[in-house]
Each structure stands twice: as structure tokens, then as C-alpha cells.
N, C-alpha and C positions, 0 to 999 in steps of 0.2 A: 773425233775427227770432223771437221769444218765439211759440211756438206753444198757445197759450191755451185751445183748446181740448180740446188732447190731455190724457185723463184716466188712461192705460195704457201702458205701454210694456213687452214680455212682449221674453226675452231666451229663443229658444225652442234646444234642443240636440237636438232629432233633427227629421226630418220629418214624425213626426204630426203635433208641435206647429208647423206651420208652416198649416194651414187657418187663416183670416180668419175673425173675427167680425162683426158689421155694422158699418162705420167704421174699418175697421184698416187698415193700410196697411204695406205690405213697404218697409224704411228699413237703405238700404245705408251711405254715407259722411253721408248727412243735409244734404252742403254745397250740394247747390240747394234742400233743402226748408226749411231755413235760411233761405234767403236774400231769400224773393219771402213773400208776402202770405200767411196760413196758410188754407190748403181747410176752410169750414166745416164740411164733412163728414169729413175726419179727426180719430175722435177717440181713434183710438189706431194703436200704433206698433210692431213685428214685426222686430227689430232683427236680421239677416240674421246680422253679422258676429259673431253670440253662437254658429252652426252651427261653427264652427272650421277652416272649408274650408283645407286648404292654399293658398296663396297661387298655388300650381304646382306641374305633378307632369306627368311623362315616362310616358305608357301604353306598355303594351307593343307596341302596335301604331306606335309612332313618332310620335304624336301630343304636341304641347305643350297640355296643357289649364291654362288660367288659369283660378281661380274670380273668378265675377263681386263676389267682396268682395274682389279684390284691387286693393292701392289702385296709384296712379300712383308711389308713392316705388318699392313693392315692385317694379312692372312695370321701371322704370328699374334698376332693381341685382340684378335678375336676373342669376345666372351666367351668365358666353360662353358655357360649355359645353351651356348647353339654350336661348339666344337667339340665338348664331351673331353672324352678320349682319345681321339683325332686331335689334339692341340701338341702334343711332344712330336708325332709323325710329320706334322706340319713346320716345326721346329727344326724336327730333323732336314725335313725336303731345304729349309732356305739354308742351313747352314751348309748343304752339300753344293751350293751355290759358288763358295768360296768368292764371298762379295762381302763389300763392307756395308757398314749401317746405312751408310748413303745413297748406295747403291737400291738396297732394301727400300727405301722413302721413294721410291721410283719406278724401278720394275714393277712389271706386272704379270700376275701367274698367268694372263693368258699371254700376255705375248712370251712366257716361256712356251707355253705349250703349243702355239702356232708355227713358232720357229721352227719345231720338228727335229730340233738337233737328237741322236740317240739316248744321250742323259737327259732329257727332258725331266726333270723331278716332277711336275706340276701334272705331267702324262699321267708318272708312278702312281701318285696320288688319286686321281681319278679311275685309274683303272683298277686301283686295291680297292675301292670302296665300290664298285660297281657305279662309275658313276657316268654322267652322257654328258655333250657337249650341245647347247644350244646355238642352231645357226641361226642368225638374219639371212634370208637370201635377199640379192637382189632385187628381186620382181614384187619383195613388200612380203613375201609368206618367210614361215620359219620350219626347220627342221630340226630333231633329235639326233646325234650320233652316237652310239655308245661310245664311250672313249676308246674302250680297244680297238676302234674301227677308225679311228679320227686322223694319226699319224699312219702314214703307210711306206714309207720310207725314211731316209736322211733328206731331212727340210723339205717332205713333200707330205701335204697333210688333204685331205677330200674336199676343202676348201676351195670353190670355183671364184670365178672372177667376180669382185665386185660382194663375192659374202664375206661376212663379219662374226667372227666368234663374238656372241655374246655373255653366255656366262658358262661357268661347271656347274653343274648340278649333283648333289649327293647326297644319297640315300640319309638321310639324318641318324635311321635306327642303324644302319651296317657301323658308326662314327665306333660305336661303341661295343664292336666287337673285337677279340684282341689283332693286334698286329704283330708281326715282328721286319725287320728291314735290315738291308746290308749295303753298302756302298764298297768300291775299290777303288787305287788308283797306284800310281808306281812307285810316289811320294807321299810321302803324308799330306803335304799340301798343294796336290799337283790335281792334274784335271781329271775329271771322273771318267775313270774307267767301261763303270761296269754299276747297275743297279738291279737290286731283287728284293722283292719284299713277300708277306704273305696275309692272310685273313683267315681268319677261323671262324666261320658262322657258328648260330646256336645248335643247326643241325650235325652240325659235326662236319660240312661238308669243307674243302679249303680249297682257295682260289691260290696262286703264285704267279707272282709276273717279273718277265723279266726285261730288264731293258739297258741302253749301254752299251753292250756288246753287241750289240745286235742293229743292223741298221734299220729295224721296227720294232717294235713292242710284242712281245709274246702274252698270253692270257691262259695258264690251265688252270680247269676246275677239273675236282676229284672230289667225288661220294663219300671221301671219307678222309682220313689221312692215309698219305698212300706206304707203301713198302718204297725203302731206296732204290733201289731196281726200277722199279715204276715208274718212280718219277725221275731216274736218268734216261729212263725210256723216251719220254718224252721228251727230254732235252736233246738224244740222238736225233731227233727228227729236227730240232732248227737248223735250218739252211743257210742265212744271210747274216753272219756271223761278220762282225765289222771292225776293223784294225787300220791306227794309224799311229804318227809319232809319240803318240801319248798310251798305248799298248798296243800289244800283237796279235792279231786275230787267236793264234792260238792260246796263248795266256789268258786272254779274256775269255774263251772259252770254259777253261779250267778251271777259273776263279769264278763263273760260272755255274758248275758244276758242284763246289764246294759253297757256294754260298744259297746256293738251292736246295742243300743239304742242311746247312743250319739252320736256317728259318723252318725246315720239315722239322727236325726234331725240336726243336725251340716252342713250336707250336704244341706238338703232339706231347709234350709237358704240359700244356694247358687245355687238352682235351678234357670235357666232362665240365671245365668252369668257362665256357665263350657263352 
């Protein structure tokens, strides 16, 4: 969609030039700002991907940092040698994108995961691996978010005025501990319902998140693998259970429920080899 009002668009290369004007707005791949009705109040445009971030890069300290301009093709054909095991999970997150190739050469996982929509994949991802968010702030200093703390509603993320997701960061060693994942939707090819995936550390312990149905992201860790009971327990306690034309709070709930349950037994098959 022709964004009509935008009168600027600054392609900035270092971080000074990254401060906002009145009306500007930070524009990573562009393909949801594209796509929906253009915000009368942007009238200009901060084109992220003009910084030159590498796409990925190996810290010293063992950390995989992806920058948040890096798109969904790039995320996918990452080397084995710095995605592991983490490369079919990744696989998985774009294809639940329900986007074409093209679209993939474009987007970018952070501006999935800024946008804060409930099916966030890029969230999922970060939060199964134990991973944080890197901010730019404003005033020149930077902050850590773990990711489960990063979205906290539908399109509302702890992101203040004027900061910039810079990259995800993940743990490199969790890459290659097992996963399992579930997606839903009403359709086979219809918009994503509902997401939950899991992690099995070497200690045995398991992480599961849930997200999609829920207008935020949920995060439990459990000592061990838990009994079903246990971990529907914990699902009794989510509150902000989220329904619209594309499923119903309740349904999404339930599918929920059951896909919280596969990924526990799915895992608890691979107890003794994470």
C-alpha cells in the first residue's frame, strides 16, 4: 500500500544518525508497513537496514547474535556450523510465516518480533532458547531484555521512544539442545492460531512457551519433566487468552492445552539423550 504521506526517508550509517525527528519512524523489511492502511502520523522513514549490521556474528563469549535487520531468507541459510540444531526450528518459525520466497529476501526477524503481533515466531524462538534482546537506547547506552520480558501485550513491546532493537542474542550451547514445536490454525493454510514449542536441557530441566493464543507470551520452566496435571496447572493460571476471526478464545485455549501436552511427551521420549 502507497504510503502517501511519507515525505523523508533518511538511509542513516552510524548511530547518531539514528535519533527520530517528529513523525519518523524506524523501517526495518517495510513488508507489514506495506501492507495495512498508512499511520497519518508517519511522515517519514529511518531505514534500519542502510546500518550494515551483519546479518550474524559468533561473540566471544559463545553467544549467536542475530541483528534484528536480518531477514528470514538470511536466518534460514545460516551455516550448521553457528545454527547447529537450531536450523530446522528456524526453518520451521519462517515457514509458519505463510510468506513467499520473496517476501523471506526482505523481512526481518526483528521487525517480526517488534511488531509484537501474538504469533510472533521470532518471539517463540528467542524465548525457547533462553535468549535476550539487545536494545539501543536513545541517550547512546544499551540494555538486555530477556525475551520473555520483551513483548508484553498485542503490538506492545518495552520498547520506549526513540530505542531500536538491535539484535537476538542466543545462547549458542542451549542451539543444540532438543526441541519440539507445534503450530495451529483453522485452515491448513490460514493464519496462525496458536504456537508452543519446548526445550530440554542436559539437566533434565524443560522450558515451554506459549504464545498465539495468548495476547503475550508465556515462559514455564520445570525441574524436571513435569506430570500432566502439572503442567495443565500452570496453564489454568493464564489469564489473557486472545480470540479473533481467525480462532476463538476458547478453541485456542484447548488447542492449547493439547499441544502443551505433545511437546511434554514428545520431549519426555528424549529424556536421558538432551
Amino acid at each position: 500500500m502507497d504510503l502517501a504521506q511519507v515525505t523523508s526517508v533518511r538511509m542513516p550509517r552510524s548511530r547518531a544518525e539514528l535519533a527520530l525527528a517528529p513523525g519518523e519512524r524506524f523501517l526495518g523489511g517495510g513488508t507489514w508497513m506495506y501492507s495495512v492502511p498508512p499511520d497519518p502520523g508517519v511522515t517519514g522513514l529511518v531505514d534500519l537496514t542502510a546500518m550494515g549490521w551483519k546479518p550474524y556474528t559468533l561473540r566471544d563469549d559463545d553467544t549467536l547474535r542475530i541483528a534484528a535487520t536480518c531477514t528470514w531468507e538470511q536466518l534460514i541459510t545460516m551455516p550448521e556450523e553457528l545454527a547447529g540444531d537450531a536450523l530446522p526450528f528456524f526453518r520451521w518459525a519462517a515457514r509458519g510465516l505463510l510468506a513467499s520466497a520473496k517476501v523471506w529476501r526482505v523481512a526481518t526477524v526483528g521487525g517480526n518480533l517488534a511488531l509484537a503481533f501474538p504469533a510472533g515466531l521470532m518471539n517463540l524462538v528467542a524465548m525457547s532458547y533462553g535468549g535476550s534482546c539487545l536494545v539501543w537506547r536513545a541517550d547512546g547506552s544499551k540494555r538486555r531484555v530477556p525475551a520473555q520480558d520483551f513483548v508484553t501485550a498485542v503490538m506492545t513491546t518495552v520498547l520506549g521512544p526513540g530505542e531500536v532493537l538491535r539484535a537476538i542474542e542466543l545462547p549458542r550451547a542451549s542451539l543444540a539442545h532438543p526441541v519440539a514445536y507445534r503450530t495451529w490454525a483453522i485452515s491448513p493454510l490460514g493464519r496462525t492460531a496458536g504456537l508452543a514449542s519446548g526445550r530440554l536441557r542436559p539437566d533434565g530441566r524443560l522450558r515451554i512457551v506459549l504464545a498465539g493464543a495468548t495476547t503475550r507470551p508465556y515462559l514455564f520452566a520445570f525441574d524436571g519433566i513435569p506430570a500432566a496435571s502439572e503442567l495443565a496447572a500452570r496453564i489454568d493460571a493464564v489469564d489473557t487468552w486472545f480470540g479473533d476471526p481467525h480462532g476463538s478464545l476458547e478453541w485456542r485455549r484447548m488447542m492449547t492445552y493439547r499441544a502443551a501436552e505433545e511437546i511434554r511427551v514428545e520431549l519426555s521420549g528424549r529424556e536421558g539423550r538432551a
